[in-house]
SEMARKE-429493 format. One line per 2 residues: number of its first residue (from 1); for each residue x negated, y, z of C-alpha. Coordinates in steps of 0.05 Angstrom, whole numbers. Layout:
// SEMARKE-429493
NUM	X:Y:Z ~ ...
***
This chain:
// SEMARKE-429493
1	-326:-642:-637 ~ -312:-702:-672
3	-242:-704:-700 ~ -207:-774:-706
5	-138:-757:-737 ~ -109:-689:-766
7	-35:-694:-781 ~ 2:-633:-828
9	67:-626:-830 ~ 112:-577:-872
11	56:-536:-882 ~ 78:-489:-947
13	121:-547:-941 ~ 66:-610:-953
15	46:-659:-910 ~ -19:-691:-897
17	-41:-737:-846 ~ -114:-770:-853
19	-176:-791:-804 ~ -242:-738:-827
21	-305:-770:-836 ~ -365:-731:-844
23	-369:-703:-907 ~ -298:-690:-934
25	-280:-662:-999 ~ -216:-635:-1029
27	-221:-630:-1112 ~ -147:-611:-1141
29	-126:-566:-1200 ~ -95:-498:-1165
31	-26:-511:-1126 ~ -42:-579:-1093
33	-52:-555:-1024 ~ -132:-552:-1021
35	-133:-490:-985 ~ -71:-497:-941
37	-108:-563:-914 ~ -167:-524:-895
39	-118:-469:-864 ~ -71:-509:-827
41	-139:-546:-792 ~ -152:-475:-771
43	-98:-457:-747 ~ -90:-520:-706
45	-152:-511:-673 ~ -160:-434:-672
47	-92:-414:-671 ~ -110:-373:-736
49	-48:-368:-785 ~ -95:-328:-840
51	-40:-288:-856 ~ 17:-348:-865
53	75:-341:-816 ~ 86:-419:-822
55	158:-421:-800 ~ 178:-492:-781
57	108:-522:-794 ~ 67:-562:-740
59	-14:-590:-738 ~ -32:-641:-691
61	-111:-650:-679 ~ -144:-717:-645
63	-206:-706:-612 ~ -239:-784:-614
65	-290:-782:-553 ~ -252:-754:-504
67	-182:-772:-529 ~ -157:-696:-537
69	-87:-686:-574 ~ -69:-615:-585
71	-8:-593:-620 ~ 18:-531:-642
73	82:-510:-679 ~ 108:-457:-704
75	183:-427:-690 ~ 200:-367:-719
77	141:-318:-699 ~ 116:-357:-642
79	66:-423:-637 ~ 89:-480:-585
81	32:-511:-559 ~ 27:-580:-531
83	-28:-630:-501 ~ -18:-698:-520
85	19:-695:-591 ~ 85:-675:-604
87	125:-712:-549 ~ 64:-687:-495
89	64:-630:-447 ~ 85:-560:-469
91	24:-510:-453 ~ 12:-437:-462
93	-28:-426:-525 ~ -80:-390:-467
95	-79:-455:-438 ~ -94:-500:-507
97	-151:-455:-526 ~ -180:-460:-451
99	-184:-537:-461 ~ -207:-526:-542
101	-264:-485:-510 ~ -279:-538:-455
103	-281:-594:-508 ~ -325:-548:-567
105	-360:-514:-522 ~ -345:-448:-562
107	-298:-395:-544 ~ -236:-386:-596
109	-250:-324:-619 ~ -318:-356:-640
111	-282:-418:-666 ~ -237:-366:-711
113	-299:-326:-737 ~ -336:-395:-759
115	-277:-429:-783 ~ -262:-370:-831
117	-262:-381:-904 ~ -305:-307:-915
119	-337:-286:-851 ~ -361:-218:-894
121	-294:-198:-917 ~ -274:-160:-858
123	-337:-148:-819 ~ -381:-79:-830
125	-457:-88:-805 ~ -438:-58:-733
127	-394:-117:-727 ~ -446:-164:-751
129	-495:-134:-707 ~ -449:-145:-648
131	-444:-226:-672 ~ -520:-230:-674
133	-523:-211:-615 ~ -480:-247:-579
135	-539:-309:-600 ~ -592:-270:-575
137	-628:-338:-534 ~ -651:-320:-462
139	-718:-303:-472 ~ -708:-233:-461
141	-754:-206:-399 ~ -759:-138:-354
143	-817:-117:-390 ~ -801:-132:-463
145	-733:-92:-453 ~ -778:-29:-420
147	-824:-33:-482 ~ -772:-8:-526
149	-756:58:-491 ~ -801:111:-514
151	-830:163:-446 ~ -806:105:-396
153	-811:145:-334 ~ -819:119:-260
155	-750:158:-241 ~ -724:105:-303
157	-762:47:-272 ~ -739:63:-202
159	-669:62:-235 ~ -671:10:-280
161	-696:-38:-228 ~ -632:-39:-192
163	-585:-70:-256 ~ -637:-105:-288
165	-672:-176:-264 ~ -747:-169:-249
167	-792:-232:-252 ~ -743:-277:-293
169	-716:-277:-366 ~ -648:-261:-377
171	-596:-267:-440 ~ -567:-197:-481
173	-502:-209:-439 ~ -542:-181:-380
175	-570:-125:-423 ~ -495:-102:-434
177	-481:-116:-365 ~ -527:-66:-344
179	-504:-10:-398 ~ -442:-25:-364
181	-465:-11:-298 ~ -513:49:-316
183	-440:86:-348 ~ -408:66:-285
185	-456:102:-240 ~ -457:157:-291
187	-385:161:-278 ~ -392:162:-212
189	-446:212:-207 ~ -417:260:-251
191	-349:251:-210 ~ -391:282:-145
193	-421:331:-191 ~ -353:360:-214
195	-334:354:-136 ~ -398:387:-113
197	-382:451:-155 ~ -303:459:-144
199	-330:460:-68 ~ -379:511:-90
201	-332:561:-115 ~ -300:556:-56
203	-353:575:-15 ~ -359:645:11
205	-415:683:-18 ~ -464:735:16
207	-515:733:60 ~ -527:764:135
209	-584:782:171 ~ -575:745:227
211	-595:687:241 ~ -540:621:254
213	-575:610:321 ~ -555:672:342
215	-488:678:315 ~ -473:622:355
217	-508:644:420 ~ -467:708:424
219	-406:661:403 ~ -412:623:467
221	-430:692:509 ~ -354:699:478
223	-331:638:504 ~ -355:653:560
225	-323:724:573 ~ -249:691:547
227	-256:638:601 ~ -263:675:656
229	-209:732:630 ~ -164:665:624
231	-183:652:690 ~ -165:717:709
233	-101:725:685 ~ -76:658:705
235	-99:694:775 ~ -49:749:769
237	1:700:746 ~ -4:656:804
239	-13:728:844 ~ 52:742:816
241	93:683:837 ~ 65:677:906
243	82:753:917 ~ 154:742:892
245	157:685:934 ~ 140:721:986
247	190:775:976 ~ 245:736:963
249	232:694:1035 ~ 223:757:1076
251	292:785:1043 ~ 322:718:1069
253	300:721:1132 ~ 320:794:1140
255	391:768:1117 ~ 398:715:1160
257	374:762:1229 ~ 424:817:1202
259	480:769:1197 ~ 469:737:1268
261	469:805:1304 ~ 537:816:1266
263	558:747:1284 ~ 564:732:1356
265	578:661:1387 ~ 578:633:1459
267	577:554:1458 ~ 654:530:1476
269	658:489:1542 ~ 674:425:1517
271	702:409:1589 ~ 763:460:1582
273	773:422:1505 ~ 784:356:1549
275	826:387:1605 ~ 865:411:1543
277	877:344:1508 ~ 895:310:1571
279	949:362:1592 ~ 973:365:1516
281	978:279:1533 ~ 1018:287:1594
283	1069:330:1569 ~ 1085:291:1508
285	1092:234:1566 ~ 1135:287:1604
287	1178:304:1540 ~ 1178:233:1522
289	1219:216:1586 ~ 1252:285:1586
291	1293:256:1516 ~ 1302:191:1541
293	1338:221:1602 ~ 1378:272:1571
295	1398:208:1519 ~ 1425:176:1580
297	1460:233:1608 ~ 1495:251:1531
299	1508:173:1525 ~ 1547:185:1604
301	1579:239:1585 ~ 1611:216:1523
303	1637:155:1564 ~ 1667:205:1617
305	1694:248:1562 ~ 1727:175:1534
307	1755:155:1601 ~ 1786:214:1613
309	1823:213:1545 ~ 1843:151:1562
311	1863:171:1637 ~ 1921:219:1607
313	1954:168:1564 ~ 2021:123:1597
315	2014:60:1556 ~ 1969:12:1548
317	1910:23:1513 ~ 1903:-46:1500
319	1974:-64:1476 ~ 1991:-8:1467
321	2064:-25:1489 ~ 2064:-31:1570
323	2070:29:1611 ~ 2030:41:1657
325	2052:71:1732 ~ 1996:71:1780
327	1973:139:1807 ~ 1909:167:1756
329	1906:232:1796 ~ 1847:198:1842
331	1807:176:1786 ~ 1814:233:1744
333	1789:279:1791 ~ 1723:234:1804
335	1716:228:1722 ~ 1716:301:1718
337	1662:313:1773 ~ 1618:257:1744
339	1632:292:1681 ~ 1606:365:1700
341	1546:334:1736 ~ 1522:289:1669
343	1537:361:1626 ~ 1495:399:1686
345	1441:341:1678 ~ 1443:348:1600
347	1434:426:1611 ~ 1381:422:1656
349	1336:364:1611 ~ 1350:412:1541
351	1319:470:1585 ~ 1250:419:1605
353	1246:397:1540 ~ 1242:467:1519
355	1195:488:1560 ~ 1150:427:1557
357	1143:438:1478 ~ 1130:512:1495
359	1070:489:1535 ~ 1048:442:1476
361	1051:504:1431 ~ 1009:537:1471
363	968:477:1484 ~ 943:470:1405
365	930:536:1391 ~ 885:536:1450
367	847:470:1413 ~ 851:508:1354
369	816:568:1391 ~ 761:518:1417
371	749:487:1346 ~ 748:555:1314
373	696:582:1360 ~ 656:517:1369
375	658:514:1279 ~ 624:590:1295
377	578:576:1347 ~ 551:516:1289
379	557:553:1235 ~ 505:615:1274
381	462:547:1301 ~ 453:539:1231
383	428:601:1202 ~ 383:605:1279
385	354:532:1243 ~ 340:568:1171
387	319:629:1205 ~ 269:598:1239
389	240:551:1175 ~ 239:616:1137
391	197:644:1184 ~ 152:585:1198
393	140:565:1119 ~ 136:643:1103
395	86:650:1044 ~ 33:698:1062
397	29:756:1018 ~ -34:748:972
399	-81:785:967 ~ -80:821:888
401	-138:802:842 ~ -185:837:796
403	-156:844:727 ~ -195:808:673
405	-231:833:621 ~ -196:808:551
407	-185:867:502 ~ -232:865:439
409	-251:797:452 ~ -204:769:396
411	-227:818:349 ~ -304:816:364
413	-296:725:358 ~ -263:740:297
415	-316:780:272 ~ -371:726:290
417	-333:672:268 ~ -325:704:194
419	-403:715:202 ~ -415:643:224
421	-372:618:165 ~ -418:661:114
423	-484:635:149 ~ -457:562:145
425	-430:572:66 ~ -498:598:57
427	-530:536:84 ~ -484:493:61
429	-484:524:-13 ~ -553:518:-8
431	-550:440:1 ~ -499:428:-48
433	-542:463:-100 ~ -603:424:-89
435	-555:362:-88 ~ -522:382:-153
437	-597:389:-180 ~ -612:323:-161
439	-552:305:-193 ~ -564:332:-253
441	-636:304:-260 ~ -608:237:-238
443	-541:238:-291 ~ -598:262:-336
445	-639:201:-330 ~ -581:161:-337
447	-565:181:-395 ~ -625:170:-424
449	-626:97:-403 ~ -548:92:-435
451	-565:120:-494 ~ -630:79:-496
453	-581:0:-482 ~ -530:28:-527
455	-514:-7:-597 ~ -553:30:-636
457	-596:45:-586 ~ -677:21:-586
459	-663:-31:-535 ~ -618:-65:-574
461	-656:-46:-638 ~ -724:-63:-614
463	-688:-137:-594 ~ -650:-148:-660
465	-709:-122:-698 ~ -743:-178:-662
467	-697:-233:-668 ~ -676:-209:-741
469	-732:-261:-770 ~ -715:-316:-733
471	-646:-302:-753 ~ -664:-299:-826
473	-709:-364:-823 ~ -644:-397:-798
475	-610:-383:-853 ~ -664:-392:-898
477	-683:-462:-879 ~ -632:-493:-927
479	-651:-447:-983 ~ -718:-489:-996
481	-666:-531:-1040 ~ -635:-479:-1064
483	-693:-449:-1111 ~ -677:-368:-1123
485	-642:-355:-1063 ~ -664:-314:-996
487	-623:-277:-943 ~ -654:-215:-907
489	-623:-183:-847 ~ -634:-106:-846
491	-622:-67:-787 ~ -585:-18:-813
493	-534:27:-774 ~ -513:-41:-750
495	-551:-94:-791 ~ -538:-110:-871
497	-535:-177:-906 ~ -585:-178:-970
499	-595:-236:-1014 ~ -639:-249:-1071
501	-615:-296:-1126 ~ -630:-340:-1181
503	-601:-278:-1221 ~ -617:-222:-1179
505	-702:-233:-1154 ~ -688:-162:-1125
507	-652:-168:-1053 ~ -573:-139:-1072
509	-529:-123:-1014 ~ -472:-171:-1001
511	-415:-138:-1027 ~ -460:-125:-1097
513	-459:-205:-1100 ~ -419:-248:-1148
515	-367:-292:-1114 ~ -401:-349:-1123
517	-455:-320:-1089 ~ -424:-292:-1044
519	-398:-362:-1019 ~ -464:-384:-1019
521	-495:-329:-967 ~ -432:-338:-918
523	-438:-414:-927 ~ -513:-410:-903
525	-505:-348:-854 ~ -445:-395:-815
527	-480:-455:-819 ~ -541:-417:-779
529	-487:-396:-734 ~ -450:-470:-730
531	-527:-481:-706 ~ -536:-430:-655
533	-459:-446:-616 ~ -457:-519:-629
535	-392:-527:-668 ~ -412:-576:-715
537	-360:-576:-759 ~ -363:-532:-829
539	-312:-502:-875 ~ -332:-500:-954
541	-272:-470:-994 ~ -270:-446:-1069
543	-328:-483:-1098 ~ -310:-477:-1166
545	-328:-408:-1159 ~ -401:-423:-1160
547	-441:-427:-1228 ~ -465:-497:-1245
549	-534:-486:-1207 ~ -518:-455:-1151
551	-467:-513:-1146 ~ -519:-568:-1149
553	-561:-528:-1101 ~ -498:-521:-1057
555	-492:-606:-1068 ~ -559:-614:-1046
557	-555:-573:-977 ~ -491:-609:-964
559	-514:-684:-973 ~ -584:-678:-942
561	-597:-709:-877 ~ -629:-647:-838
563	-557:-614:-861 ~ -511:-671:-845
565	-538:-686:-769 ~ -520:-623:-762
567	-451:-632:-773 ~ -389:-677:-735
569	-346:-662:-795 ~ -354:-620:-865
571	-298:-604:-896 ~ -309:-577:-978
573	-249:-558:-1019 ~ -249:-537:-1096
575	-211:-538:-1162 ~ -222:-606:-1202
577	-261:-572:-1257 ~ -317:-610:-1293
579	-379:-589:-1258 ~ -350:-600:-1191
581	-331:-668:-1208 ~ -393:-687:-1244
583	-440:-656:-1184 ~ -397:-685:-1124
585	-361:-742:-1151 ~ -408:-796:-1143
587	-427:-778:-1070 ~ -411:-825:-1006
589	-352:-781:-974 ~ -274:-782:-963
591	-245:-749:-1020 ~ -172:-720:-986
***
């Protein structure tokens, strides 16, 4: 990743802006800003604040080949992150590191671990096992993996083959793929297990002496019975309803004879109900002109009655002032007969009309009569008509069946069906046990291929033990300058960092070293991992801390060829002192 610009701003409030060239050194007295260059670079690629909030400062990182500007900030507690400098496009941090990983080709939390100052300082040998062996290369094979698992069974092999590639070599990420897998089936296996038995002490226990077969022979002989018993009875029911059917026909039918014998009615001659009407007709006629006669004869009379009034008086009826003197006597005496006839007329037409209506009287209740007796005579004609459909849909009375058989044939099904349920736990309990076996053999076998991938386990033992060498030569390869000094990896509950020294010819443990060894190992153990990922760029801080050899060897690594083609950009930072000036002064690099 080679780095064209880095720009610091504010941080522990300095600023620094310059363009890195290969080898870059940083030689102050204490409080210049040595280390907070070398921190704010990590944190602008990694994210990495090292334990500074850095309120209010920013980095901004130029990548040269491909043109990458990444920018982060910090406000408060939280880093702003932007592609394409300070005035570019606002990011998630998820996002920057995505694109940092893209461009390095290393993921950040790698980037953090081999930008750190001390990668030792917070790591314990399981943890540096767990780095190694992330860098395992993929070399690893079926067979070299099934080497390191002491009694390797088929049942393993059979097992095995179904997580782990056969035929072609594979990296450690597939070895912890399949521990992964192997627990997950374990899971899985041991979750049917636990089911298995909760089902088991539900089962019923005991045993019979019969056989299922026949259980469930005399079961359907059972069945058998209860059908036809059904059968029966739904005989008799039907038996019942026909035969009340029956019953309650023949009652109606006895009703209806009983009622016509008390109900007798002759058909009414509808001839007499039309002589009837038409003599009713002719004497309304009759009393019609009867009225309109005896009208006349009142209206006569009531003239007469008038004329004769006026017969007795002597003046004029008109004037009321001439007297009249002609002779009446003549007139009067006709008046008066025409009077008693119209009264004897009026008499005679009152006594018609009388009589007529009489007759008209008598007349209606005779139609009355006929519509009484002919509402009778339909009224019987009816009940003949249901009489005689009650007799022709009459249900014939059935004939009673056999009663059916049921009683004992609940109990004795119940009996055979709690039989037939111990029989079947018995089988079934029987199964599950010789499943739960297998089980257990399988879970078993498992367990001895997880325990055989785990950390410490002699898969990943036997492979680091391998590798471990290779590992140390790696680290090694720039100690042939350095004359005194050796790192050995020990795989030890994890694996342990030794180191022999100019001082120390017997291999001390790391945290036994002096500081300025102790700079030394971590400087050679990253650059071995720079070499494995690819990062190519190196952090050097607190040289001062070296003694004067160990310095020069330190000079030497760090300005050889094999060492620097290694390397996009090394970055070494140290106080000012005399032998740091006198060894690294003179040499071809950007001093910041």
């Amino acid at each position: 990743m080679k780095i064209s610009k880095i720009r610091i701003m504010n941080w522990k409030k300095r600023n620094f802006e310059f363009s890195p060239e290969k080898l870059n050194y940083c030689f102050h007295q204490n409080g210049y800003g040595k280390t907070s260059i070398l921190d704010a670079l990590r944190y602008g690629l990694t994210g990495n604040l090292s334990g500074y909030e850095a309120d209010g400062s920013a980095v901004e990182v130029v990548e040269g080949s491909r043109g990458l500007d990444i920018y982060r900030a910090r406000s408060g507690t939280s880093t702003v992150c932007k592609t394409g400098g300070p005035q570019g496009k606002k990011v998630t941090e998820k996002v920057l590191n995505k694109v940092l990983s893209d461009v390095s080709g290393i993921s950040v939390e790698n980037l953090k671990l081999l930008s750190s100052g001390d990668i030792f300082s917070h790591m314990k040998p399981d943890d540096f096992l767990a780095l190694l062996l992330e860098f395992i290369p993929e070399q690893l094979t079926y067979e070299t993996v099934i080497s390191y698992i002491d009694g390797f069974t088929d049942e393993m092999d059979d097992m095995l083959g179904l997580y782990l590639p056969c035929g072609e070599p594979f990296g450690i990420q597939v070895v912890d793929d399949c521990a992964d897998a192997l627990a997950e089936a374990r899971r899985g296996m041991k979750a049917n297990l636990s089911q298995n038995k909760q089902v088991l002490a539900t089962l019923i226990p005991g045993e019979t002496r019969r056989t299922l077969d026949e259980i469930e022979s005399e079961l359907i002989d059972i069945q058998v019975a209860e059908r036809m018993a059904e059968k029966a009875e739904k005989k008799q029911k039907d038996y019942e309803i026909l035969e009340a059917r029956h019953k309650k026909q023949k009652k109606q039918i006895d009703d209806r004879k009983a009622w016509l014998e008390a109900n007798e009615a002759e058909k009414p001659d509808p001839a007499v109900l039309a002589a009837r009407k038409k003599e009713r007709a002719e004497k309304d006629d009759t009393k019609k002109k009867l009225v309109m006669n005896q009208a006349t004869a009142a209206a006569a009379v009531s003239n007469l009655e008038r004329s004769l009034k006026y017969l007795d008086l002597n003046t004029c009826v008109i004037s009321k002032k001439l007297v009249c003197t002609t002779d009446k006597s003549g007139a009067r005496i006709e008046v008066v007969q025409a009077l008693e006839q119209n009264k004897k007329l009026l008499e005679n037409y009152a006594g018609e009309i009388k009589a007529c209506e009489s007759r008209s009287a008598e007349i209606d209740k005779e139609i009355e009569g006929y519509y009484a007796a002919e509402k009778k005579y339909n009224i019987r004609q009816r009940v003949v008509n249901e009489l005689k459909t009650l007799g022709e849909s009459l249900v014939m009375a059935p004939e009673k069946p056999a009663a059916g058989q049921k009683r004992g044939l609940a109990d004795r099904k119940k009996e055979l069906m709690e039989e037939k349920e111990m029989v079947t736990s018995g089988i079934y309990r029987r199964k599950l046990e010789a499943m739960n076996q297998s089980l257990e053999n399988d879970i078993a076998v498992y367990t001895a291929l997880i325990d055989a991938f785990a950390d410490k386990g002699p898969v990943k033992t036997g492979i680091i033990n391998y590798y471990v060498h290779e590992f140390e030569q790696a680290c090694n390869a720039h100690f042939a300058q350095a004359e005194g000094f050796e790192i050995s990896f020990v795989p030890e509950n994890g694996v342990r960092v030794y180191a022999k020294t100019p001082e120390n010819q017997t291999p001390v443990y790391y945290t036994g070293l002096s500081s300025g060894e102790k700079i030394m190992v971590s400087f050679l153990i990253l650059d071995m991992l720079n070499q494995l990922t690819g990062m190519r760029i190196a952090f050097i801080d607190n040289l001062e801390q070296l003694d004067r050899r160990s310095m020069e060897y330190a000079h030497d690594i760090l300005t050889s060829d094999t060492f620097l083609d290694s390397y996009d950009h090394v970055f070494v930072c140290g106080v000012d002192n005399q032998d740091v000036m006198e060894v690294f002064s003179m040499d071809s690099a950007k001093f910041l």
